[in-house]
C-alpha positions in Angstrom: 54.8 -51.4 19.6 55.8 -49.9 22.9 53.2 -47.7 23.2 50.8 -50.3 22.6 52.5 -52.7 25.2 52.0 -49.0 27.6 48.3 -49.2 26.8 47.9 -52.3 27.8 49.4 -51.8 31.0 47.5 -48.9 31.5 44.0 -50.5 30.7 44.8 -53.2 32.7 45.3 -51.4 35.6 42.4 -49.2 35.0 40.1 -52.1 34.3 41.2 -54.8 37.0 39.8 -53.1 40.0 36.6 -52.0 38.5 36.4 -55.6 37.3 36.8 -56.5 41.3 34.5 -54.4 42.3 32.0 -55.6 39.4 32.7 -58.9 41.4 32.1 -57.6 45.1 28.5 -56.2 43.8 27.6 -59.3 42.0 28.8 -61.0 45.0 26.3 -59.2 47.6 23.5 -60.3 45.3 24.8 -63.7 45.2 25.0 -63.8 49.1 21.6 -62.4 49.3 20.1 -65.5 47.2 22.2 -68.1 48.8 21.1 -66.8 52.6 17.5 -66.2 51.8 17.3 -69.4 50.1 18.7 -71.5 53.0 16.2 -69.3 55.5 13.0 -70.3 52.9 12.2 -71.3 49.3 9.2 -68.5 49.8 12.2 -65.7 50.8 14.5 -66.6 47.9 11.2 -66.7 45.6 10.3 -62.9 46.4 14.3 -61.8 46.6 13.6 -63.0 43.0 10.6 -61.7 42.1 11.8 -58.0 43.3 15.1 -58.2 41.8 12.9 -57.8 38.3 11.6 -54.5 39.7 15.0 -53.1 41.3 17.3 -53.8 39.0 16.0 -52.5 35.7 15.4 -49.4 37.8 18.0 -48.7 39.5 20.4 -50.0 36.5 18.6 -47.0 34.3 18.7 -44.5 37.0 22.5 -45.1 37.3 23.2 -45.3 33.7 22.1 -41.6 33.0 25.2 -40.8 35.9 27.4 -43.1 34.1 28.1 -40.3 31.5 29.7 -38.0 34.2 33.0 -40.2 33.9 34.0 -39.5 30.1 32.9 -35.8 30.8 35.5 -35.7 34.3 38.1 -38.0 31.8 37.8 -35.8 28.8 37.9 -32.2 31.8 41.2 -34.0 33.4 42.9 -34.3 30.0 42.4 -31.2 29.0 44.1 -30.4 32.4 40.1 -28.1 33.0 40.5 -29.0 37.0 38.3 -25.6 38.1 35.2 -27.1 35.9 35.7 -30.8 37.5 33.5 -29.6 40.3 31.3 -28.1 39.1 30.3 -31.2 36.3 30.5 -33.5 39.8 27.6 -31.4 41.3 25.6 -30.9 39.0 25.5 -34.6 38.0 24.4 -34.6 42.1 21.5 -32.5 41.1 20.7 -34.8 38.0 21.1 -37.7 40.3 18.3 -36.0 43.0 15.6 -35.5 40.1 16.1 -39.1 38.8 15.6 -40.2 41.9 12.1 -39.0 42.2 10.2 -41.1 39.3 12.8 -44.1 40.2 12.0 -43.6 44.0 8.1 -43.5 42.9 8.3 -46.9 40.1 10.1 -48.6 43.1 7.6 -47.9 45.8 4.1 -48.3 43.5 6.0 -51.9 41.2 4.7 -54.6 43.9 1.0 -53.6 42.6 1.8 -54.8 39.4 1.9 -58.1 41.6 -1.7 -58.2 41.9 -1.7 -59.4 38.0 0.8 -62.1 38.8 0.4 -65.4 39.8 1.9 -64.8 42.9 1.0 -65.9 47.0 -0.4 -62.9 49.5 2.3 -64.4 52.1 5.0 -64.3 49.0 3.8 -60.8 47.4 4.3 -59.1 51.0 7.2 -60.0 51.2 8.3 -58.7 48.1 6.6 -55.7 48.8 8.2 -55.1 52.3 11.7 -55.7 50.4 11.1 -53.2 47.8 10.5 -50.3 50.4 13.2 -52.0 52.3 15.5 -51.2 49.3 14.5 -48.2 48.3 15.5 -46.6 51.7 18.7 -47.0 50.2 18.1 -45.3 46.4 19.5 -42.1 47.4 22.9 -43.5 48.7 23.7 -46.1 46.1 22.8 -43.3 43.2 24.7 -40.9 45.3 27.4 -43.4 45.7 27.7 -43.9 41.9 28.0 -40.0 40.8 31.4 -40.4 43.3 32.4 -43.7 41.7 32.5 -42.2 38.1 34.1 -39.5 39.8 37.0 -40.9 40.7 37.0 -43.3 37.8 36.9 -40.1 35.6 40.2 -39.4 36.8 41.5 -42.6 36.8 41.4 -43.6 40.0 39.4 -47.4 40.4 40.9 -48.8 43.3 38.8 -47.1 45.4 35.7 -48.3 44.5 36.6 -51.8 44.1 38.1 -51.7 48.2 34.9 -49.8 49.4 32.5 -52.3 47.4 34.8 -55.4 49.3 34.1 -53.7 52.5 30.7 -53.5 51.6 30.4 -57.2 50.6 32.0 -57.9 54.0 30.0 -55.8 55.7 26.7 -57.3 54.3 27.2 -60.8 54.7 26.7 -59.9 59.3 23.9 -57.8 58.9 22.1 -60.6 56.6 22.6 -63.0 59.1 21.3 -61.0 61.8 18.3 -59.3 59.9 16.8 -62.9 58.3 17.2 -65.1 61.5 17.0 -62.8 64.7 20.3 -62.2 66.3 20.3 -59.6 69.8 18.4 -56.7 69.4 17.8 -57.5 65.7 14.2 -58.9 64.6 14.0 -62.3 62.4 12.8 -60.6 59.2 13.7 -63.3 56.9 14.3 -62.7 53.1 12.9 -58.6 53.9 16.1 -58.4 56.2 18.8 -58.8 52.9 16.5 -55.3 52.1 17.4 -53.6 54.9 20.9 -55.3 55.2 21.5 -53.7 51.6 20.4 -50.4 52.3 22.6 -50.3 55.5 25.5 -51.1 52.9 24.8 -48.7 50.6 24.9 -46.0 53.1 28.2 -47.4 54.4 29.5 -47.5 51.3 28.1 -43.7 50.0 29.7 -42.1 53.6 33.5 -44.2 53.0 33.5 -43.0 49.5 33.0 -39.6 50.9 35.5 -39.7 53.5 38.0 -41.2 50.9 37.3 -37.9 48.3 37.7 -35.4 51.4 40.5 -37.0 52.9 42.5 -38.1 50.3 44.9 -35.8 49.0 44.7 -36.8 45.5 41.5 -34.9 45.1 42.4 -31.8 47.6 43.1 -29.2 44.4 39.8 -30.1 42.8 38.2 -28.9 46.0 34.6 -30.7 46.0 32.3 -30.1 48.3 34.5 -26.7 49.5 31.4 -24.5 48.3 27.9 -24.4 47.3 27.4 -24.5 43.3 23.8 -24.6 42.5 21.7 -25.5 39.6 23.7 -25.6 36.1 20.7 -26.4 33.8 22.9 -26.4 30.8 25.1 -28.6 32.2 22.6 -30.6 33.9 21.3 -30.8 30.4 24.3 -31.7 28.7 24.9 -34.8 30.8 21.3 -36.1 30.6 21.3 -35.7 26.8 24.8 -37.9 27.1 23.6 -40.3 30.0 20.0 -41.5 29.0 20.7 -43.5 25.6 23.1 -45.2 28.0 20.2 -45.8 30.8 18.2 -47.2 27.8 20.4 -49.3 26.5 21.2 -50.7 29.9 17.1 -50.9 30.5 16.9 -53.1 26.9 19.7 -55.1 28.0 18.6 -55.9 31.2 15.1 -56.8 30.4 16.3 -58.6 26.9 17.1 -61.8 29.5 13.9 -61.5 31.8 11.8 -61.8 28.6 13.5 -64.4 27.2 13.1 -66.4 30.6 9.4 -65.0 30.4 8.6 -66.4 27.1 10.7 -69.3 27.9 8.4 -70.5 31.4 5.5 -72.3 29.5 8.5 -75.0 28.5 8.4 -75.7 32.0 10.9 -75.0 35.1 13.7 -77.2 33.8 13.7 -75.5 30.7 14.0 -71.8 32.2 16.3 -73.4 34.9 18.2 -74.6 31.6 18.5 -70.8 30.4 19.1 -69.5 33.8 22.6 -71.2 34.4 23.7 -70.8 31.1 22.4 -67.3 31.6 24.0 -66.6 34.8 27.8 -68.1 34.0 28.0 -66.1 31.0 26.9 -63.0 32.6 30.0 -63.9 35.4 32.5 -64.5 31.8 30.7 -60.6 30.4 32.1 -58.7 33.6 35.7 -59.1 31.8 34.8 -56.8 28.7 32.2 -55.0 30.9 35.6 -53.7 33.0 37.5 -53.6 30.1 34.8 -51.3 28.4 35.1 -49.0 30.9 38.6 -48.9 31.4 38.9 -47.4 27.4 36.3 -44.9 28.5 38.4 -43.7 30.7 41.7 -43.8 28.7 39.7 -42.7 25.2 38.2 -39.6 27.4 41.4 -38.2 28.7 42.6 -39.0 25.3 40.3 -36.7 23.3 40.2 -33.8 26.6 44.6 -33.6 25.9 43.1 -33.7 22.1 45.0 -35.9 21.0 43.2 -38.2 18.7 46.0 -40.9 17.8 45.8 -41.8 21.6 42.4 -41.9 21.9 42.2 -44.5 18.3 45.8 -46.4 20.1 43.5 -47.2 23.8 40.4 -48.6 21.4 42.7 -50.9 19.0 44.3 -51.8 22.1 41.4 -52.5 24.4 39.6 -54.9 21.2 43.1 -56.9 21.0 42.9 -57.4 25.0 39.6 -58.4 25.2 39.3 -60.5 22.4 42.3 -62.5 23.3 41.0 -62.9 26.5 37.7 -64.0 24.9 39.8 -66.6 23.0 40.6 -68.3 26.6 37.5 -67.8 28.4 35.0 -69.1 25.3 38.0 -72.1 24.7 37.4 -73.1 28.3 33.8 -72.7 28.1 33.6 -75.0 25.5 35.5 -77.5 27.4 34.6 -77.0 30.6 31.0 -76.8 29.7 30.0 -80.1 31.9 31.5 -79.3 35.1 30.1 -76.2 34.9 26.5 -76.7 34.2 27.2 -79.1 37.6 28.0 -76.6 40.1 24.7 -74.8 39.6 22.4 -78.1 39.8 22.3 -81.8 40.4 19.2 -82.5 38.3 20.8 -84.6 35.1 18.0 -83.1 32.4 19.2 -79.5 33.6 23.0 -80.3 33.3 22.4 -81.4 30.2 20.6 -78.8 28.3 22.4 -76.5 30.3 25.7 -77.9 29.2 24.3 -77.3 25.3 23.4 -74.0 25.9 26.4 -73.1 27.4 28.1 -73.5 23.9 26.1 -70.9 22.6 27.1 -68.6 25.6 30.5 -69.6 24.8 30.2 -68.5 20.9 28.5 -65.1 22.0 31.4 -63.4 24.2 33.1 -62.8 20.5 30.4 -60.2 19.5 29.9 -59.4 23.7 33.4 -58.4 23.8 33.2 -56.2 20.7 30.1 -54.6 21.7 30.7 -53.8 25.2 33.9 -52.5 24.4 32.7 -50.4 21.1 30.3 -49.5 23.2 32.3 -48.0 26.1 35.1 -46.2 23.4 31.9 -44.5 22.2 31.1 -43.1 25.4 34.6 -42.5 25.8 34.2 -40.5 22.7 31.1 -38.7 24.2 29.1 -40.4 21.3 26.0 -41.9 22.8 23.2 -41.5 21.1 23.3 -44.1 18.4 24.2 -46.5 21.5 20.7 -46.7 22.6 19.3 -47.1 18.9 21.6 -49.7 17.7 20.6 -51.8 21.3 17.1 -51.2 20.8 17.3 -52.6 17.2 19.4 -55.9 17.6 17.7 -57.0 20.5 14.4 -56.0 20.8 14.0 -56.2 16.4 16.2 -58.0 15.6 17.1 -61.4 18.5 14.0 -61.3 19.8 11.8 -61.8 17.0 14.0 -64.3 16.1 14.4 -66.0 19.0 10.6 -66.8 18.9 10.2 -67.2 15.7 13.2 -70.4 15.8 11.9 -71.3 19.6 8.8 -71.1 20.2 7.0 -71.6 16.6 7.9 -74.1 13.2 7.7 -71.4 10.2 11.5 -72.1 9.3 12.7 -75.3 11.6 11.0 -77.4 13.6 10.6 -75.4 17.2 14.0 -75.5 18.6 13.4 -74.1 22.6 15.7 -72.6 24.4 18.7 -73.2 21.2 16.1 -71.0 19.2 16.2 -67.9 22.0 20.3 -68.1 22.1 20.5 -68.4 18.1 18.4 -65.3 18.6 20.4 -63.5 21.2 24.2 -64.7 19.3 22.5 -62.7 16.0 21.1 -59.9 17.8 24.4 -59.4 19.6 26.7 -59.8 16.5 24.1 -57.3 14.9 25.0 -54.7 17.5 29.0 -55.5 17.7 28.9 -54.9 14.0 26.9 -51.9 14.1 28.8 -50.1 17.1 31.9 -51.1 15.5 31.2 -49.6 12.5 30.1 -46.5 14.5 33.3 -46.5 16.4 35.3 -46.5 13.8 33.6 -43.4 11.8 34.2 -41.5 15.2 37.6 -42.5 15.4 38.1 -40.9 12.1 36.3 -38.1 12.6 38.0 -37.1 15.7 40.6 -36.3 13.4 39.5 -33.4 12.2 37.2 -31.9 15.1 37.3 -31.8 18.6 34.3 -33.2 21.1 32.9 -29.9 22.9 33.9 -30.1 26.7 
């Protein structure tokens, strides 16, 4: 019992400040909405329409980096410092050719517009937003290979202060790029673009003023000499990294479909969706952090070899975040009302909303299974089967359903919006089951081999 009461300290300081910085990111998107919103409904409507584009994007592109922090966890247990590196870089050389086909889908996306229902006034903006933001690719991927970096060795803090200090940061420059302040030009929504960008950079240059100056990564000497092209071990973290990027990309665009498929309802309908959508997507950044958190712990678990550890920081992070899930769903539940009302005053909205919300409410169970199966797994350096069991419970298993219950009367009478989350709540539990079972044949099998470094 007292090394599980250990664990949990150490997760929970592991996963607090990456759930803070999860917050401060979320939170520059959030001030980007709510200050191109109040400047025009036009501005906020093309932050919107470009977020589809970027995020899926740029969410992939940094999910194939993701897998250099279990590699750097696993390296630092097994006390490998000369090869930490060397892994670091050539993730940087990954990083530069995933750039180039993200970089490209960025720039050539607002064409698809011309097949969307969409205003010239409102599509050039979108446009001039998207080249805005991809001025600032290179330093928000670049920025990322240094976060999973440090949180490879255990160090989160850092990233959750830097991404404060970018949320601070960015809230000034919006203001002066959307309504003309001094030398600045009134750019309007396109100005949260380039206030972004400017932030990213700020935050890729402090994180690397923090690695070189801080004398917690002095001995591991990055950046103190050229190391070129690895292609084996470029390869080895691409083969690790892109079933993550995947399912990140099916997650992602599991939501903007639904809302898709949901918009011949009518706007109060998707509305509906949206706030339930949005709160419970706040509530998933607990398990999210958590998830990563027992990647960490599970990776320098199995790089000291030392497998009872590794099984110890999964059983522990499940008990965490499903008691925590027992609060957060519980006050979902009751709080359901009053929350659907801080989004909207409209009483139809509130309403549904308020409904829905249950259902986002009775998902975090299998959410918090899955997102922290899932980040044990890559923890475990098993990630393969990651991407397949997404792409199955969403995409064939919730979806189909979702429209079959929503959207048509074969089994019940059409059932809306209820129909979609039914879908989602079985496409998730599919997946918690699945990467739980998973999990747990790794867990045993890390018993009797060892992950290759």
């Amino acid at each position: 019992m007292i090394h599980y009461r250990e664990e949990v300290q150490r997760l929970v300081r592991l996963a607090v400040p990456i759930l803070l910085a999860q917050v401060a990111q979320t939170a520059m998107t959030l001030v980007d909405t709510i200050m191109a919103g109040r400047y025009s409904a036009i501005d906020l409507a093309a932050i919107s329409v470009a977020s589809s584009f970027w995020l899926p994007i740029v969410l992939t592109s940094q999910g194939i980096v993701m897998a250099l922090t279990p590699i750097i966890a696993q390296l630092n247990g097994a006390q490998k410092h000369q090869d930490i590196p060397t892994s670091t870089m050539q993730a940087f050389w990954l990083t530069g050719l995933v750039m180039i086909p993200a970089g490209l889908l960025l720039y050539f996306s607002p064409y698809l517009l011309v097949w969307m229902d969409v205003s010239a006034v409102m599509a050039d903006k979108t446009t001039r937003y998207l080249h805005a933001m991809l001025l600032g690719l290179p330093a928000y991927l670049y920025y990322q290979v240094l976060r999973n970096y440090a949180e490879g060795l255990s160090h989160t803090v850092p990233s959750m202060v830097i991404g404060f200090a970018g949320l601070l940061l960015n809230i000034p420059f919006n203001y002066m790029l959307i309504y003309g302040v001094g030398i600045f030009p009134e750019l309007g929504g396109v100005g949260c673009g380039i206030a972004s960008t400017i932030v990213m950079w700020f935050m890729a240059i402090a994180m690397t003023y923090y690695v070189l100056r801080s004398p917690s990564y002095t001995h591991y000497r990055l950046f103190q000499h050229y190391i070129s092209w690895q292609w084996k071990t470029i390869g080895h973290i691409f083969r690790l990294g892109a079933p993550i990027a995947m399912a990140l990309f099916c997650e992602v665009t599991l939501f903007t479909v639904v809302a898709l498929l949901l918009s011949p309802l009518g706007p109060e309908i998707v509305a509906s969706h949206q706030v339930a959508l949005n709160y419970s997507s706040l509530i998933f950044m607990l398990p999210l952090s958590l998830g990563y958190a027992v990647t960490i712990r599970v990776g320098h678990s199995m790089g000291e070899e030392d497998s009872v550890q590794a099984r110890r920081s999964v059983i522990t992070g499940l008990m965490v975040g499903l008691t925590i899930t027992t609060f957060t769903a519980t006050s979902t539940i009751l709080a359901r009302n009053w929350i659907a009302e801080q989004y909207t005053q409209d009483t139809f909205v509130i309403t549904l909303a308020a409904h829905l919300i249950i259902f986002a409410a009775v998902y975090q169970f299998s959410d918090t299974v899955q997102a922290i199966s899932s980040g044990a797994l890559r923890g475990y350096k098993d990630t393969k089967i990651i991407f397949m069991i997404t792409l199955i419970s969403y995409w064939l298993i919730g979806i189909p359903i979702g429209i079959l219950l929503g959207l048509t009367d074969y089994v019940v009478p059409r059932m809306g919006p209820q129909g979609f989350w039914i879908g989602i709540i079985i496409g998730l539990t599919t997946a918690a089951y699945f990467l739980a079972t998973r999990l747990r044949k790794t867990i045993h099998s890390s018993f009797y081999t060892t992950q290759p470094l």
